[in-house]
N, C-alpha and C positions, 0 to 999 in steps of 0.2 A: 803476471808479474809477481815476484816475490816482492812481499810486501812485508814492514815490521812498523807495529804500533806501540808507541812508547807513550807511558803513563799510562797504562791499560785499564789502570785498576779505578780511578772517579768515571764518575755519570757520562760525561763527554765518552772517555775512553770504550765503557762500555757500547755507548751507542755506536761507535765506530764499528767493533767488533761485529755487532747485531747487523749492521746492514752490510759489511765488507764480508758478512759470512755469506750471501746470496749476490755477491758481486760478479758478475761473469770474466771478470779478467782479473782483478786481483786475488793473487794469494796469500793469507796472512800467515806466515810462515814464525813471525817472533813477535811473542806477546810478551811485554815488558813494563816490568812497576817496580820501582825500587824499594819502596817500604813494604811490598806484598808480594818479594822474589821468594820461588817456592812455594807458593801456595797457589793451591788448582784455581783453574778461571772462575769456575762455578761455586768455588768458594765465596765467591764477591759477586758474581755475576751469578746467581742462579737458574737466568732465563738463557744462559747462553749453551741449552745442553748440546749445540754442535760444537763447540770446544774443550765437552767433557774429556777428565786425562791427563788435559791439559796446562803446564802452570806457567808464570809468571818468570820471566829472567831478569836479574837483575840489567841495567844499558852496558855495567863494562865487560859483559859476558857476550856480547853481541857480534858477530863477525859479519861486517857491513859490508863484507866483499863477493855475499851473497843475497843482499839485499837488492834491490832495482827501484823500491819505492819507501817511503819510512812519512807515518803519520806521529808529528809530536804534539803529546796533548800535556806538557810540562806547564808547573805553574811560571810564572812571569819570574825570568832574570836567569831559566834555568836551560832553555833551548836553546842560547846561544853558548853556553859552553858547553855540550855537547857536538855543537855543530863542527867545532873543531876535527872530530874523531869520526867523521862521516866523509866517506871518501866525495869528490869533485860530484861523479858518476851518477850518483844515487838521486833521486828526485825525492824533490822534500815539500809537503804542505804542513808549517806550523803554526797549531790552532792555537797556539802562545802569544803574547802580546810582542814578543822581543823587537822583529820586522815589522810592526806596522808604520811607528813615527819615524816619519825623515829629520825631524828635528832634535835634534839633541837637549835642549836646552827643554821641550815638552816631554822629552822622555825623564830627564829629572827629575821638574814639578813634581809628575803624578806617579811616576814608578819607583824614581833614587835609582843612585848606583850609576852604571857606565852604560853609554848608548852602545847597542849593536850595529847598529845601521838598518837601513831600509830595505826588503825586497820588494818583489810589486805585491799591490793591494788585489787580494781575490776576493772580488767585486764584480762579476761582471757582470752585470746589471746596471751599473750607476752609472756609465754612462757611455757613452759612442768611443769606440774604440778599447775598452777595458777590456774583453773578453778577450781579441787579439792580442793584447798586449800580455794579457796570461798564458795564453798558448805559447808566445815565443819564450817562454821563462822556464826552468825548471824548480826554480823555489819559487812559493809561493808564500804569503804570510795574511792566512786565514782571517779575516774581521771579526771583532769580536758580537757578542749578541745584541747588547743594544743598538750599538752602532748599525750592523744590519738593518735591522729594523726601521732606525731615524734615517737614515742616511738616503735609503730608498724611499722613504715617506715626504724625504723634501726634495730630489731630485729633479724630478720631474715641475716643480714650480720656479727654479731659481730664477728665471726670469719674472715671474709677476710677484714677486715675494721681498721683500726687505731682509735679505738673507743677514745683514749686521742685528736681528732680533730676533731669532727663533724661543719658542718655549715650547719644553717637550716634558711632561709627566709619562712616568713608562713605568707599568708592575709585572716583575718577572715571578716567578716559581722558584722555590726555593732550591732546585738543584742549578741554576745558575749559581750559586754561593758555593759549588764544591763539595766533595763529599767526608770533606775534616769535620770531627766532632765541635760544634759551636753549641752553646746552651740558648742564645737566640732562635737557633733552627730546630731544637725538638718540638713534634707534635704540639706537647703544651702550650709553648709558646706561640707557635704560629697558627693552629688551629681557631678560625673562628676571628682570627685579626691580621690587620693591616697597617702597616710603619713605613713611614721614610727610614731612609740610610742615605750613608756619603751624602750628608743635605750639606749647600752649600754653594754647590759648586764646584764640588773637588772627586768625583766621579773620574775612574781612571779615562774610562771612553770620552771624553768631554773633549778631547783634542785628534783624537781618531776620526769624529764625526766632522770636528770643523775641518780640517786639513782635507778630510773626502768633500765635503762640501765646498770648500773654496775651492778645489780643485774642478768642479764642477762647472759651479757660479764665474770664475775668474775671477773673482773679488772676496777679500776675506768674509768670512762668516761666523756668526760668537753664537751659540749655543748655552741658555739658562737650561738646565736639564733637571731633575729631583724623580732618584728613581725610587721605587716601592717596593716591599717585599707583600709579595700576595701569598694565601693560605691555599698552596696549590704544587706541586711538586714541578709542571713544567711548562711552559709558556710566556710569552711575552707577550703585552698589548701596551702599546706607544700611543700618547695622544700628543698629536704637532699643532701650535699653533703659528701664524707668522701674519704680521700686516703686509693686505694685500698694497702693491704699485701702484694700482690699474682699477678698473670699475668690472667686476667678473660676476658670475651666475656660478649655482651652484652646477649646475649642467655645463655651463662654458668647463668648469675645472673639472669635473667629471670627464668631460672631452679629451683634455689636456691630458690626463691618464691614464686613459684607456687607451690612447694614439701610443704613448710612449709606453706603453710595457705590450703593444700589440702582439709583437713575437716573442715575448719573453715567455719561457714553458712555466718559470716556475713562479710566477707573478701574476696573480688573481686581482686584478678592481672589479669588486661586486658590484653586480646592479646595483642605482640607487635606491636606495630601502632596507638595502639587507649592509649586516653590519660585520665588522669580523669579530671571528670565535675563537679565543684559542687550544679550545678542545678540539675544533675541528681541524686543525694541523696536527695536533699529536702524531709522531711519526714518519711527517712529511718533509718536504724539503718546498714547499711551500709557502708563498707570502699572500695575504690576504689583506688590499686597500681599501678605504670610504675616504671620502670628502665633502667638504661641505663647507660653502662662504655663509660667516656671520656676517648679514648685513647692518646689525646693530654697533658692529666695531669694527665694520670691513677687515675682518680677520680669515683667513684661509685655515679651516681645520681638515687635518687628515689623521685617521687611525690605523692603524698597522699590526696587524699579529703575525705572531712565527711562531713554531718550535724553539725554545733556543736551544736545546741539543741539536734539533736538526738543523734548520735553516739559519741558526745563531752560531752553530760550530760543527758537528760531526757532517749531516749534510752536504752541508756548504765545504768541506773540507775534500771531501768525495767527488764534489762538483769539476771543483780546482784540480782536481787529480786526473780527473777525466780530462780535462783540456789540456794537460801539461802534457800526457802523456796519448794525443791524438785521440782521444776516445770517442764516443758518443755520451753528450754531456748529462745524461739523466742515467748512464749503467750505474745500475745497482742501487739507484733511489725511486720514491714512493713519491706519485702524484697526488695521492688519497692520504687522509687522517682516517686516525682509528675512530672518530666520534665519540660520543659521548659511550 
């Protein structure tokens, strides 16, 4: 399938390009960045010598009437006016925020500006019947990286869980933040230390996670979230807490997790003992579970890592693509991290 990936030129972008270069069905035929039209891939991407040659187009040089698939990795507010210019035909996964909220009134709070409206959520993992419901779609609107992460780490408990109190600390890697020049994110600064950000409560994903999780739970769900910037370029590790309903073992909730991601390919719960790493996703399209009931506070904890290139956005992007377009849902991703 001719394939064209827009926003080429940030970290997302590039990982796209990297694993859609060994894709067996797609072809990336237009690589596009606006701010880096005309300039080679391997200008910005260095490791991408199978695109040497190669450069960047600006979107309105694009002739969509040769397109079959288009990955948008646009920052938030910018996918939906583009989408105007993309004919019906074309199969879209936007790793953009624009499509995730159905609510207008939540896409204000925390983005501004004008609601696009909702496609479906590519998720399918999170719960009984998602995965179908992505296949019959042809846009999809990509999850974002934390939200992956939480979203799947309380899935599977809404029933023994008091889903009106979740608390979730989560520290990403600094290419979650985008590859725009910030003086927060040079070396200096982040080597060697760790910080809150968006504390408060005002995290864009904060209504992406509840809306998946009510949707889940069938009862609203409120999410305290404070994520952290770790001294690490990629990964995420999510710690969930929630008061248990119910009187459970760590074993009974161990059980409970392992039943419900049984056939899932790309959804690991470790034995209990071993913990997740997120080095050892690097790469993958990958989720990695532990749990564990405090019985000093009858609390339910679970921890979660991913890529969030991978399994936070390019990945998972790839995933969705593969369902939309009748695939086999693991062509062209990695069951393995690169390790330490």
């Amino acid at each position: 399938m001719k394939t064209a990936v827009i926003g080429a030129s940030g970290y997302t972008g590039g990982e796209l390009l990297r694993l859609l270069s060994g894709h067996p069905h797609f072809e990336v035929t237009v690589v596009s960045a606006h701010s880096n039209a005309g300039e080679q891939v391997t200008s910005i991407h260095p490791q991408l010598q199978s695109y040497a040659g190669r450069r960047f187009v600006a979107s309105d040089e694009i002739d969509f009437s040769t397109i079959e698939l288009a990955f948008l990795a646009l920052p938030h507010g910018e996918s939906a006016a583009l989408i105007a210019k993309i004919p019906s035909n074309v199969k879209i996964v936007d790793l953009g925020a624009d499509f995730r909220l159905e609510e207008a009134s939540q896409w204000e709070k925390y983005y501004g500006g004008e609601h696009a409206g909702a496609w479906v959520y590519g998720l399918p993992e999170l719960a009984s019947g998602q995965r179908e419901a992505i296949k019959r779609e042809s846009r999809v609107a990509n999850p974002g990286c934390y939200a992956t992460s939480i979203s799947l780490g309380i899935a599977p408990a809404v029933e023994i869980i008091d889903v009106s109190d979740i608390v979730v600390v989560a520290a990403s890697g600094t290419t979650g933040a985008g590859r725009s020049t910030k003086i927060n994110l040079i070396a200096s600064e982040v080597m060697g230390s760790l910080t809150s950000y968006k504390f408060g409560g005002v995290h864009q994903h904060i209504p992406e996670i509840e809306q998946a999780i009510s949707a889940v739970a069938q009862r609203p769900a409120k999410i305290s979230f404070t994520p952290i910037l770790a001294p690490m370029p990629r990964g995420i590790l999510s710690t969930i807490t929630a008061k248990l309903n119910q009187s459970l073992t760590t074993q009974q909730a161990h059980e409970l997790y392992v039943k419900a991601y049984s056939s899932e390919l790309f959804v690991d719960v470790l034995p209990l003992g071993q913990m997740p790493k997120t080095s050892a996703l690097t790469g993958s399209n990958k989720v990695q579970i532990q749990v564990a009931v405090d019985d000093h506070t009858n609390r339910l904890i679970v921890s979660v890592a991913i890529d969030n290139l991978g399994k936070g956005a390019a990945g998972q992007a790839i995933q969705n693509a593969n369902l939309i377009c009748g695939l086999a849902e693991d062509a062209g991703l990695s069951l393995d991290g690169l390790g330490v």
